[in-house]
C-alpha positions in Angstrom: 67.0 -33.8 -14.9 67.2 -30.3 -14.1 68.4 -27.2 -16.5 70.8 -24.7 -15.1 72.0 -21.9 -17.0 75.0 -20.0 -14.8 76.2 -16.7 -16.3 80.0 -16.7 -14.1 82.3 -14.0 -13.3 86.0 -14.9 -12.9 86.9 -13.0 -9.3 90.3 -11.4 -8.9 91.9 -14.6 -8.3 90.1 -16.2 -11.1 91.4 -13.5 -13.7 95.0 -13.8 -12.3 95.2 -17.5 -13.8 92.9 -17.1 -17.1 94.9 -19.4 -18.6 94.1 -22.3 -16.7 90.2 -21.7 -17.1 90.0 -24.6 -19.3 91.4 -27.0 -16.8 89.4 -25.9 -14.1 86.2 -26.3 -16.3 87.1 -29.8 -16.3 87.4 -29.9 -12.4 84.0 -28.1 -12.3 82.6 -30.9 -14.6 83.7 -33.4 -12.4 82.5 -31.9 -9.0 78.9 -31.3 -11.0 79.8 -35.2 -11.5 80.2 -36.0 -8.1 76.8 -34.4 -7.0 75.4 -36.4 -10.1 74.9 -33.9 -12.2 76.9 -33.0 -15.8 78.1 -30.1 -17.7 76.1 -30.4 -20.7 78.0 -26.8 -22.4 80.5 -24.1 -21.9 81.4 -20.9 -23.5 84.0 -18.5 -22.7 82.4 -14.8 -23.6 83.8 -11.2 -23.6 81.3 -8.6 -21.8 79.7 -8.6 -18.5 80.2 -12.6 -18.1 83.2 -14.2 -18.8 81.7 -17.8 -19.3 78.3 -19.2 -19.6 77.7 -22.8 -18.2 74.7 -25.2 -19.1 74.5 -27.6 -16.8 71.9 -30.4 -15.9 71.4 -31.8 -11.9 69.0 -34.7 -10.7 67.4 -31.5 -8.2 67.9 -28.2 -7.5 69.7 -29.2 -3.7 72.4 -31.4 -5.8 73.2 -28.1 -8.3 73.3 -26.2 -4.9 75.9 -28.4 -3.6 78.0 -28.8 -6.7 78.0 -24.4 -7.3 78.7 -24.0 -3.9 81.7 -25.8 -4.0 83.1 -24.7 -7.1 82.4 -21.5 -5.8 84.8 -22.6 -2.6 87.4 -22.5 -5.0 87.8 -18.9 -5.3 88.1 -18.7 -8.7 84.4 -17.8 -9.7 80.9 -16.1 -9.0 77.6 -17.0 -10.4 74.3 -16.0 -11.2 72.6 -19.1 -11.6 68.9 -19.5 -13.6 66.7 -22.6 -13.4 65.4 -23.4 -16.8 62.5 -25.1 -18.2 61.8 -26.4 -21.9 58.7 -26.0 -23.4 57.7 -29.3 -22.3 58.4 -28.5 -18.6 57.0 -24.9 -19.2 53.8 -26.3 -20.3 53.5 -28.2 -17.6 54.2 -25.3 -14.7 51.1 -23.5 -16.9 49.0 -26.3 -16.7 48.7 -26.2 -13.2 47.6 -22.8 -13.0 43.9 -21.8 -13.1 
């Protein structure tokens, strides 16, 4: 499986209904679900994001899918990072000459 690491911005709309961000985290895990992926962690943060999301995805096309429509929503922007371990890193260097 595949690490992603969103850093999310609540829009306008998003803001509006803060206190229902915990319920729609649990419709975004099930969406990420439905493209067979999983919401491994989630943390609500004060600054320049209001939540960071871990998330895992069989392939980059199935997090795609499942960000896109979350993002449909309209309650939400990210900035999404694919992430390696040090296993996965090592193996990205390995190929090189």
């Amino acid at each position: 499986m595949a690490t992603f690491i969103s850093l999310t911005s609540w829009t306008e709309k998003g803001i509006q209904a803060f206190r229902e961000s915990a319920d729609r985290s649990s419709a975004a895990a099930a969406v990420m679900a439905k493209h067979g992926g999983s919401m491994k962690h989630i943390w609500w943060t004060v600054g320049q994001y209001d939540l960071v999301v871990v998330s895992e995805f069989p392939d980059e096309q199935s997090a795609v899918a499942a960000l896109l429509e979350i993002g449909a929503a309209g309650n939400v922007r990210t900035s999404t990072l694919h992430a390696f371990d040090e296993s996965e890193f090592g193996a990205i260097v390995s190929k090189t000459g």
